[in-house]
Each structure stands twice: as structure tokens, then as C-alpha cells.
C-alpha positions as CSV (number, residue, x, y, z in Angstrom):
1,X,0.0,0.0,0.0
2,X,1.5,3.4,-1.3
3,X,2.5,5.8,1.8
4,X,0.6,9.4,1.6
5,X,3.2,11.9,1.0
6,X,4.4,14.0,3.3
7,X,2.6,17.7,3.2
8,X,5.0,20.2,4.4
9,X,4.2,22.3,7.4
10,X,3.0,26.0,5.9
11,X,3.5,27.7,8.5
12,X,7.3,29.0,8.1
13,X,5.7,30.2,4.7
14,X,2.8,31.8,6.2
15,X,5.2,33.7,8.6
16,X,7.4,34.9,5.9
17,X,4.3,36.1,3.8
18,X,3.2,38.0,7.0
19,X,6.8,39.7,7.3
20,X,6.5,40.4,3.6
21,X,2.3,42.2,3.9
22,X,3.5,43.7,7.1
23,X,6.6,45.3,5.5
24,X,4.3,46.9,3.1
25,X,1.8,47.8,5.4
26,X,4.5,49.4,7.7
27,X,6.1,51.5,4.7
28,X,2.5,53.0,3.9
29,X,1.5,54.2,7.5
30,X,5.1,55.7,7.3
31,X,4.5,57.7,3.6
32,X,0.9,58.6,5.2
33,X,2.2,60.2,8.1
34,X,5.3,62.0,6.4
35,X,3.3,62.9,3.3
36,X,-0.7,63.6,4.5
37,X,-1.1,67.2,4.6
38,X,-4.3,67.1,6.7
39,X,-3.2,65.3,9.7
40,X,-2.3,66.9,13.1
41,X,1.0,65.8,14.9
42,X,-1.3,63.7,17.3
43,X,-2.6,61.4,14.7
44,X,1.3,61.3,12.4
45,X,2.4,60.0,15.9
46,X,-0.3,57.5,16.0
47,X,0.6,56.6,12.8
48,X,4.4,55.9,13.6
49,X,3.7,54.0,16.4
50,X,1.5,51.9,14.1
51,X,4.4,51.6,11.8
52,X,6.8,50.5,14.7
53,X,4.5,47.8,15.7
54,X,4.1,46.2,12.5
55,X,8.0,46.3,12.3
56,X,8.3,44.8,15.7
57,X,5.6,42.3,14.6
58,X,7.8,41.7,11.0
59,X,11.2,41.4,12.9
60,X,10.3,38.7,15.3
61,X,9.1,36.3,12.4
62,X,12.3,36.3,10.9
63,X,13.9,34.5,13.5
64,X,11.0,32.1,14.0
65,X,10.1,31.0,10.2
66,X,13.4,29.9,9.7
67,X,13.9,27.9,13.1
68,X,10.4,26.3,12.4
69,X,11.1,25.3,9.2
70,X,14.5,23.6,10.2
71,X,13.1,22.3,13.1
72,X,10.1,20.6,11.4
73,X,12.2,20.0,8.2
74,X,9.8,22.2,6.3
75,X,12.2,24.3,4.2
76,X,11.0,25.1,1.0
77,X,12.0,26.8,-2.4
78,X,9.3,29.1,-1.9
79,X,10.1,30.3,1.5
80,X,13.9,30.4,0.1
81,X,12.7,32.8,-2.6
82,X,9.9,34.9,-0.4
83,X,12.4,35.0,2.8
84,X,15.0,37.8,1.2
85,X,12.3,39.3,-0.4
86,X,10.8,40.3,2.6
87,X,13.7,41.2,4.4
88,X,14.5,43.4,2.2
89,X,11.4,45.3,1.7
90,X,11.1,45.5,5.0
91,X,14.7,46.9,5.7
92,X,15.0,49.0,2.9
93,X,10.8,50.3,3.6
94,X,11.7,51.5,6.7
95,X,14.7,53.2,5.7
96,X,13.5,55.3,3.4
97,X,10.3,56.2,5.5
98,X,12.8,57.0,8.4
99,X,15.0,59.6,6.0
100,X,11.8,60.9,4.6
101,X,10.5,61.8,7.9
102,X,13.3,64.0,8.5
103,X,14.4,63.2,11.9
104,X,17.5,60.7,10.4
105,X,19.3,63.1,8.5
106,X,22.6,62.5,10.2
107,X,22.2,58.9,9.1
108,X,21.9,59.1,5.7
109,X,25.7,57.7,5.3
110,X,25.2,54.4,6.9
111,X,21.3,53.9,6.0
112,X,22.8,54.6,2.2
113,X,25.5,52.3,2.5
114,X,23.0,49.4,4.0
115,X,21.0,49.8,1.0
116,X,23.5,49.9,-1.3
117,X,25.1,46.8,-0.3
118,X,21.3,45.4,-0.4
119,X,20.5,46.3,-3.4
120,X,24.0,45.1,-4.6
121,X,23.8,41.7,-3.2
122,X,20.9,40.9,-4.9
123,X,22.0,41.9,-7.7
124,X,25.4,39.2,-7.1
125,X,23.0,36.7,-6.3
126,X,20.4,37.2,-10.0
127,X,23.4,37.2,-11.9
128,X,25.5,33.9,-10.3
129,X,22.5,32.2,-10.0
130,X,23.1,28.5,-11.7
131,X,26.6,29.2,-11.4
132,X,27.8,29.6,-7.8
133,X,26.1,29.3,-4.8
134,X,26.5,31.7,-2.1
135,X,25.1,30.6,1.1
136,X,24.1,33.0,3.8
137,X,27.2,33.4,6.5
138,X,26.6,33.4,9.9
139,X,28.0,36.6,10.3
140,X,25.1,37.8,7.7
141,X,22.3,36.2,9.6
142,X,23.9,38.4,12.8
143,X,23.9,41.5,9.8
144,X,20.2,41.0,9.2
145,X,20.0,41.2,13.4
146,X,21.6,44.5,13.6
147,X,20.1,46.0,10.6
148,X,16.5,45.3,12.9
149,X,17.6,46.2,15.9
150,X,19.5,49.2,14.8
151,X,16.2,50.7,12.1
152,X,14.0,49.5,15.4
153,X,15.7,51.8,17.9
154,X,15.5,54.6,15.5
155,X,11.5,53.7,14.5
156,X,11.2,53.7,18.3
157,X,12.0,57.2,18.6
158,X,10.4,58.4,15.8
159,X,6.8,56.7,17.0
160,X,7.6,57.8,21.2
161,X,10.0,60.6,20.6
162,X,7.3,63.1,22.0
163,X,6.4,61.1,25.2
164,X,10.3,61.0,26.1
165,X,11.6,63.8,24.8
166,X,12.0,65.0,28.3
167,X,13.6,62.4,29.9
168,X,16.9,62.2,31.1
169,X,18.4,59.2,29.4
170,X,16.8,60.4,26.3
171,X,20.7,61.8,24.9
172,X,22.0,58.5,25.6
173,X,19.5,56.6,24.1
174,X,20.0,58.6,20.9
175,X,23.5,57.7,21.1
176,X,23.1,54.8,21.2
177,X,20.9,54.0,18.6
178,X,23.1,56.4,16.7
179,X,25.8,54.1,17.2
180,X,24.2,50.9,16.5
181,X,23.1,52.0,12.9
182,X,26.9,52.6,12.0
183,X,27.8,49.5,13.7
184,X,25.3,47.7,11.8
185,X,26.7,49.6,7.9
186,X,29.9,48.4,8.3
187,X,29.1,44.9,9.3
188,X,26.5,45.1,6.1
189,X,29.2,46.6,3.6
190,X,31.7,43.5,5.3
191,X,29.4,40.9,4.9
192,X,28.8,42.3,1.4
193,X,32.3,42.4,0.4
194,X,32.6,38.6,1.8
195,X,30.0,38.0,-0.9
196,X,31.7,39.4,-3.8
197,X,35.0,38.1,-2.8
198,X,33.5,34.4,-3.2
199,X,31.9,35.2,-6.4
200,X,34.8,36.4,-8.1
201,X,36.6,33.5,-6.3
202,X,34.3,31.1,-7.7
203,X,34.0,32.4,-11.4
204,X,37.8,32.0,-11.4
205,X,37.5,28.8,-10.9
């Protein structure tokens, strides 16, 4: 008696296409609060803070479609393919909603080098594909960390700013988060650089 096949578990998939709508949805509540001319600061706030939960929200399933689908061996081409594709519209949605609002302008050095290494990448990866693979490096997977925790801290301000502009530890926190965007560049351009290094490596060959 032929065995049933095995159905894959969907949802890693399902996670990944809720980082992907939520990455949209967070970009759109950012353009509506930077670009509507007829709202008052109260409700642009509202709209950030929307904006930062639905990155929140996106973040955390990257960690957990990917450990769900290795734990219950339910990796999949499609999640392979949908996986970077919402990473990066989520990284590179916030990004520009964060220099369009106007309160990033002293990061426009490290948030344009993230997305040109981004947008560079991808590019490696269309134009090897077939040809060499380049697997994700654990110090990538730590990149991809930054790059959320670093965008986070400064969506965090942007959404609370006005409730803790006040407080003491606001400076420091600013730092901080300052800090942790450049941090998080030059670990993207390395990574990046890693990437092209073993492409040129491997077309040599």
C-alpha cells in the first residue's frame, strides 16, 4: 500500500508572507504620516507607532520561520525565494520612510550604505545564480539582526519621541541607537564584500 506523501508544514511560509504584507503595510502608514497634509502631529504620531508595531511584529518572524522550518524540516524553495524578499522590503521600507521623515538626517551615510550593499547583493546573487552558490554566512544572519535592531531603535524614537523627549536618558539613548546604525553599515558593507570576494573566487575557478 503506497504511503501518503508527506505535506509540508506552511506555516514558516505563512510567517514569511506576514513579514513580507507587514513590511508593506509598515512602509504605507510611514509615507501617510510624512506625506498627509491634513493630519495633526497627534494622529502622524499615531501613525508611527502603528508603523513600529508592525515592524516589531515583522522582525520577530524572521527569527522564528526559519527555526520552524528547520526544526520541522519544512524548508521550501518558496520560502527560500519569499524569505529575502521580505527582508528586504522591510529593511530598505523602513529606511527610506525614516529619511523621509526628516528626523534621520545624520544617518543618511550608513542607511545609504545598508541599502546599497542590499540592493548590490541581490544583484550578485540574480546574476550567479546557476553558477555559484552563495550561502548565507553566519555573520550575515547576525547583519540582518543589527540591521532590525539598529532601524528599530531609531523607528522607536520616531513613534515615542514626543512622550520622552523630556527624559533624562533620552541623549544616551539617541546615542546609542546612533551608534548601532553605524555599527550595523559596516558589518552590512563587510558581509557584502565577503560576498563578492567568493563570487569572483568562484568564477575564477
Amino acid at each position: 500500500m503506497t504511503q501518503p506523501a508527506h505535506k509540508p508544514n506552511p506555516i514558516p511560509n505563512m510567517l514569511t508572507a506576514f513579514r513580507l504584507v507587514a513590511g508593506m503595510i509598515m512602509f504605507l502608514l510611514l509615507a501617510g504620516a510624512i506625506m498627509s497634509a491634513y493630519l495633526d502631529p497627534q494622529d502622524q504620531f499615531n501613525l508611527y507607532k502603528a508603523a513600529f508595531v508592525c515592524f516589531v511584529l515583522a522582525a520577530v518572524t524572521d527569527y522564528f520561520d526559519g527555526y520552524l522550518a528547520r526544526r520541522w524540516h519544512a524548508e521550501s524553495r518558496w520560502g527560500a525565494i519569499l524569505d529575502p524578499i521580505a527582508d528586504k522590503i522591510l529593511i530598505a521600507g523602513a529606511i527610506a520612510g525614516l529619511l523621509a521623515s526628516g528626523t534621520t538626517g545624520n544617518l543618511v551615510i550608513p542607511f545609504g550604505l545598508i541599502l546599497f550593499r542590499e540592493f548590490a547583493v541581490s544583484a550578485l546573487r540574480e546574476t550567479t545564480a546557476g553558477r555559484i552558490e552563495l550561502k548565507v554566512t553566519v555573520l550575515a544572519k547576525w547583519k540582518t539582526l543589527l540591521q532590525m535592531l539598529a532601524i528599530g531603535s531609531q523607528l522607536l524614537i520616531l513613534a515615542f519621541g514626543e512622550t520622552f523627549v523630556e527624559a533624562p536618558w533620552m541623549p544616551t539613548y539617541a546615542w546609542a541607537a546612533d551608534t548601532l546604525v553605524w555599527i550595523a553599515a559596516l558589518i552590512t558593507i563587510w558581509t557584502g564584500w565577503e560576498y563578492f570576494a567568493k563570487a569572483r573566487e568562484g568564477l575564477r575557478e
